[in-house]
C-alpha positions in Angstrom: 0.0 0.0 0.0 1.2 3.4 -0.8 2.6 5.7 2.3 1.2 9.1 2.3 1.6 12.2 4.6 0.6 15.6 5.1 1.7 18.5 7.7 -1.2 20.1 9.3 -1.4 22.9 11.3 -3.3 22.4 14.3 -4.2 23.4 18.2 -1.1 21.6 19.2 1.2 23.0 16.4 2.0 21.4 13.2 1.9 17.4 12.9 2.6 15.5 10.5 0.3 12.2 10.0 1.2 9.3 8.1 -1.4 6.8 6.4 -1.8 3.9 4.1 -4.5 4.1 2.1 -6.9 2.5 4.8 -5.2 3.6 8.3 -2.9 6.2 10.9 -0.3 4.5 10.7 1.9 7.8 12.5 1.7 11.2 13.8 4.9 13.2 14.2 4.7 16.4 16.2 6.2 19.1 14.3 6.4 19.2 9.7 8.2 16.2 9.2 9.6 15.1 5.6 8.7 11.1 5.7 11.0 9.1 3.3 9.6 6.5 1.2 6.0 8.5 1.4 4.3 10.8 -0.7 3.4 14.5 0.6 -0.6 14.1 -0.8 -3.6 13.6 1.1 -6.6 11.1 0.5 -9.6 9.8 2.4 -7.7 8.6 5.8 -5.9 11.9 5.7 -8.5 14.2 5.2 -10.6 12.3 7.9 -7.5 12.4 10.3 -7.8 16.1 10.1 -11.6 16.8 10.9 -11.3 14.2 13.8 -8.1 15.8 15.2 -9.7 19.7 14.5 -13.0 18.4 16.2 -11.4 17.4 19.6 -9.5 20.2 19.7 -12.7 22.3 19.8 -14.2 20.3 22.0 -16.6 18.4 20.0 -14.9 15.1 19.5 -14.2 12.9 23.1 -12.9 9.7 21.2 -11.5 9.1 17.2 -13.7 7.2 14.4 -10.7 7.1 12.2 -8.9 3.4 11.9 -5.2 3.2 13.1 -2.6 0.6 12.6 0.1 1.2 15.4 3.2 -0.9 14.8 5.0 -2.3 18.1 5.7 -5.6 20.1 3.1 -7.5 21.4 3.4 -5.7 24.9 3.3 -2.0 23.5 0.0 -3.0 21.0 -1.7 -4.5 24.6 -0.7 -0.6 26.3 -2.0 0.8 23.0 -5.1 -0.9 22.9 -5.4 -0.1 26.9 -4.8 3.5 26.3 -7.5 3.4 23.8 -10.1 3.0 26.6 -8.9 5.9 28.8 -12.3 7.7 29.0 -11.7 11.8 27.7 -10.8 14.1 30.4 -9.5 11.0 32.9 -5.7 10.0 33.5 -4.3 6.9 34.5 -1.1 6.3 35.8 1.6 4.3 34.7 1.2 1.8 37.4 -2.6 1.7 36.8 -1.7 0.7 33.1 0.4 -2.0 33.7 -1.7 -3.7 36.3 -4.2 -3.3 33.5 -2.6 -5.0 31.0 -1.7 -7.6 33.2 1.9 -7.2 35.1 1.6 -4.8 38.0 5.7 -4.7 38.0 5.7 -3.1 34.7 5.5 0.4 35.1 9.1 1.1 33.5 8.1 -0.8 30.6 4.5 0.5 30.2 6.4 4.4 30.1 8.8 2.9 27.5 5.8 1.5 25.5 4.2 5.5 25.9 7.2 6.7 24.9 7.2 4.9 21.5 3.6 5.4 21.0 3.6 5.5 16.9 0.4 7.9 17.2 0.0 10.5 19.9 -3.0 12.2 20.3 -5.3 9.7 18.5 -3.5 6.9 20.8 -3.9 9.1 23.8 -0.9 8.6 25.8 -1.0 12.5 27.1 -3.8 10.8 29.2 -1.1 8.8 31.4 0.7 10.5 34.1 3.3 9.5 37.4 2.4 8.2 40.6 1.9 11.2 42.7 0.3 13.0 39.8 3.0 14.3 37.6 3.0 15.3 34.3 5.8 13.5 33.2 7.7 12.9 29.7 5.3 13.4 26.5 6.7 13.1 23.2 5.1 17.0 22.4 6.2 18.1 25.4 5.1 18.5 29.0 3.4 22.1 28.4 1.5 20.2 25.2 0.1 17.6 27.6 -0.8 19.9 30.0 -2.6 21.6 27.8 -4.6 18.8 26.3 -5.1 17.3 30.2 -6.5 21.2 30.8 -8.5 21.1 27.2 -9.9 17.8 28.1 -11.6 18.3 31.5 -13.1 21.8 30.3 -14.4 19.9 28.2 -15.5 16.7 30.1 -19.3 17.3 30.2 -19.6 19.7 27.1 -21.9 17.9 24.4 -21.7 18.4 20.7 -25.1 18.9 19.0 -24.6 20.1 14.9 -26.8 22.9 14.5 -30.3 22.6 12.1 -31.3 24.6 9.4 -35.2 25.6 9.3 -36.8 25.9 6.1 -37.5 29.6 5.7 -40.8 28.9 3.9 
């Protein structure tokens, strides 16, 4: 399948988010060149963007769009934890790893964070330390603050899309 990226500027800066023609495959904070790819959207792309421009204004609280994270079998069972983080709630890294089943794997659950292929949409921001800490994100600690902030403002907003009447 072809590789295809585009740089987007959103609430969190540019990103860069890299697709196959059915999936996220990445998201790179910052305009990122990706070798091998081509720089033109399609479908997954253009649907990455609404999503992603949607949460940030508060009227998205989990992603429709379909992603294919890469990782060892460990990191895909954080991923897929991660995944069910409800909007505006944190977990921390001890929480996770007794969640995906070894309680003594907090080290290796921040390592998995840490390579998460797809920030954002895998919502790793949503993890934090022990005592509460905002610790290591790969946009930064000021970005996940941000989004932490963003999301609990946010908690019990709901989204309607407006009607149009009929003027006749």
């Amino acid at each position: 399948m072809a590789l295809r990226y585009a740089v987007y500027d959103t609430a969190a800066g540019d990103v860069t988010i890299i697709v196959d023609d059915k999936a996220i495959l990445g998201l790179k904070f910052g305009a990122v060149d990706i070798p091998l790819a081509s720089n033109e959207e399609n479908t997954v792309l253009y649907d990455a963007i609404v999503e992603l421009n949607q949460y940030f204004f508060g009227q998205r609280k989990s992603f429709d769009v379909r992603l294919k994270p890469e990782g060892t079998e460990f990191e895909l069972k954080v991923y897929q934890y991660l995944l069910t983080i409800p909007y505006g709630e944190t977990r921390t890294y001890e929480e996770v790893a007794e969640a995906v089943g070894d309680k003594k794997a907090a080290k290796a659950v921040g390592m998995a964070v840490n390579r998460n292929p797809i920030p954002l949409f895998i919502p790793c921001h949503r993890v934090i330390g022990k005592k509460g800490d905002l610790v290591g994100y790969q946009g930064g600690i000021e970005l996940k603050k941000k989004l932490l902030s963003m999301e609990k403002a946010n908690m019990n907003r709901t989204f309607k899309p407006g009607n149009f009447e009929d003027p006749e």
